[in-house]
N, C-alpha and C positions, 0 to 999 in steps of 0.2 A: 302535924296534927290533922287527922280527917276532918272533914267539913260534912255535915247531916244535910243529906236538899228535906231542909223540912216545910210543914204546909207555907210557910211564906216565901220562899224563893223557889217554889218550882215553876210558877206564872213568868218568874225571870230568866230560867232556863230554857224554858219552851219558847219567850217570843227569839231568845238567839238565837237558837236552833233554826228555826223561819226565817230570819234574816238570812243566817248561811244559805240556806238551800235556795233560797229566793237569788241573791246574786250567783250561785253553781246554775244556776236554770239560766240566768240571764245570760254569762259567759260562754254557755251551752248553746244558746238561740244566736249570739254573736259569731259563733266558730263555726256553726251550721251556712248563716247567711256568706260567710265570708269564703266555705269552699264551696258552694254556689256560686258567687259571684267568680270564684278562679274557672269551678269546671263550664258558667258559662262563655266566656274569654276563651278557655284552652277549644271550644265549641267551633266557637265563631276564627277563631286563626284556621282549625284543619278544615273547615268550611269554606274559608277565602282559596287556602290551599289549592284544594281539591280543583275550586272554582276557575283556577290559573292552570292547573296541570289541564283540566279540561279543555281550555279556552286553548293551550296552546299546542294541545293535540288537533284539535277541531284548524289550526292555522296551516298545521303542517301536513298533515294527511297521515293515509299510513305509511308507514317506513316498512322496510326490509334489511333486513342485515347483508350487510356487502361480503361475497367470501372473502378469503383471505388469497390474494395474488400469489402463484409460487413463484419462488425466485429460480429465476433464472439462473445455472451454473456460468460460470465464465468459459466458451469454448477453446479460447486460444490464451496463452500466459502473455502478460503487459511484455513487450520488450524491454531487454537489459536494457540499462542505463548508459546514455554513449557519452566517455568522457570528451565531449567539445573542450575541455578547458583545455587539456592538457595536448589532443591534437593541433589546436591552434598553436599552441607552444613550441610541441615538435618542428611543424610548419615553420615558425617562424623561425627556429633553430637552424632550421636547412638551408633556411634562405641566407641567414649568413652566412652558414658554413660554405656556400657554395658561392666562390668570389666569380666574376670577370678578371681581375687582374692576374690571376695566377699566371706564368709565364712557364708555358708545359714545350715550349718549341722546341727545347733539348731532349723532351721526352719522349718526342714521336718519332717514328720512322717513316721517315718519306719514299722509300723505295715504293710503296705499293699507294702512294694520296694518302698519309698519314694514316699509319694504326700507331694503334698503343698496347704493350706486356708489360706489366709487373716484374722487376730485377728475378725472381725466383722464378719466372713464370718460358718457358721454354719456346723457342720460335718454330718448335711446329704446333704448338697450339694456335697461332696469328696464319699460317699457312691453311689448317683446317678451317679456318674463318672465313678467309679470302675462298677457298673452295667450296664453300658452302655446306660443309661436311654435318657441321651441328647443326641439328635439328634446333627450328625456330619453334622458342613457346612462349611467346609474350611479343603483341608490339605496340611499340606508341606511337603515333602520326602527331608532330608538333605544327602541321600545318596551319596558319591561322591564328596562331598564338602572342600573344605581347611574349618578353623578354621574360617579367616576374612570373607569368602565366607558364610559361615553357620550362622554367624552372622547376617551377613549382609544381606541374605535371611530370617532371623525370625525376624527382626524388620520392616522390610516392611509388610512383611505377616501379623504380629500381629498388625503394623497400617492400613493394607489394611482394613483388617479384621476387626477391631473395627469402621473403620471409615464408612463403608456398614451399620451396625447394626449386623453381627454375632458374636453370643456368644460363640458358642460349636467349636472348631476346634482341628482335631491332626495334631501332630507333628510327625514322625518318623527319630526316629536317628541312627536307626540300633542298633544290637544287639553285633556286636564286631565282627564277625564270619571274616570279611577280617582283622580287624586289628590285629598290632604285639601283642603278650600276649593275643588275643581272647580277648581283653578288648574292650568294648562301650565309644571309646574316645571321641564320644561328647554327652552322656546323660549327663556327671556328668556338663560339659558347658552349655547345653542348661537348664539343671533345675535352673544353678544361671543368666541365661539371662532371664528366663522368670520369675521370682522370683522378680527382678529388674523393670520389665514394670510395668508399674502403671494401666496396661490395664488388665493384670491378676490378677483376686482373687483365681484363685485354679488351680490345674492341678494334674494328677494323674495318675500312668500306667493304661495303655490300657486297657482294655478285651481282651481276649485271641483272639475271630474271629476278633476285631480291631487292631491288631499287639502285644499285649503283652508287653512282656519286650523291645520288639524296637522300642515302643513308647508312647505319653503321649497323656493323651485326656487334652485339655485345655481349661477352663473356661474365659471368658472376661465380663468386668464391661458392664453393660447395658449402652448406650449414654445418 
């Protein structure tokens, strides 16, 4: 049922109306002061800001952009990698395999000061030795050396050696003249070291202009 705004209640409509728009004005003047109060704050921070970027240019001075360094190519490739572990190993393998006690006396031939041939290996190949007929390509001088040291220098050597393709190589062990008793204390070693390599089928004193009695010319298996 409609309601009439008759002459007595429209005094009571008009002062609502005023009320409303009185508190919309109010909460209008409150949202005004309140983004003023933010946009002066948001003000004073880019102000501070500014104030420190300024300050900490004024500290530093001016800069310059640094170029950019070229790299350098690498000129040369790193070196392969050298198995040490497993060289040591070898080494140490040889060292055992290569006795003092072995007892080669029946194996040599004393007609010429001890050489030595392999059962298949024919004696004019020890006669071409003795003559100096093959050409020398490899030699070791054990002069100076310990025992494990001389060893251990003639198994490399005679794997060096074989593993290249040379066949003909000497040895020189000295003829005793430093040691005590004037004795050649590592011929009578080196002939059962190399007696023992599976790389040698012969060996035999020197020739006289190739060292003589202090040293052997030594024969190796073809690869």
């Amino acid at each position: 049922m409609a309601t009439r705004a008759g002459p007595d209640n429209a005094g009571i409509v008009k002062s609502k109306d005023l009320k409303d728009l009185g508190a919309l004005r109010d909460a209008l003047r409150a949202a005004e002061a309140d983004a003023a109060v933010a946009r002066a704050r948001a003000a004073a921070e880019a102000a501070r800001r500014e104030q420190e970027r300024h300050a900490f240019s004024h500290a530093v001075g001016p800069v310059k952009r640094l170029k950019a360094a070229a790299k350098a190519a690498p000129s040369v490739r790193p070196p392969a990698p050298e198995p040490l572990q497993r060289e040591r190993d070898e080494q140490a393998a040889l060292r055992e395999a290569l006795s003092d006690e072995v007892d080669i006396e029946t194996l040599l031939l004393t007609d010429d000061g001890l050489s030595y041939r392999r059962p298949d290996v024919g004696p004019d190949v020890l006669n071409k030795l003795r003559r100096g007929q093959w050409a020398i390509q490899g030699q070791l001088d054990l002069h100076g050396l310990r025992r494990d040291e001389a060893r251990d220098a003639l198994s490399e050597f005679i794997r060096a050696a074989h593993q290249h393709g040379r066949r003909c190589l000497r040895v020189v062990h000295g003829k005793g003249h430093g040691s005590p008793g004037k004795e050649p204390v590592l011929k009578a070693k080196v002939q059962r070291w190399l007696a023992q390599r599976r790389e040698v089928i012969a060996f035999a004193q020197a020739p006289g202009p190739q060292g003589g009695a202090g040293a052997l010319v030594v024969l190796l298996n073809a690869r």
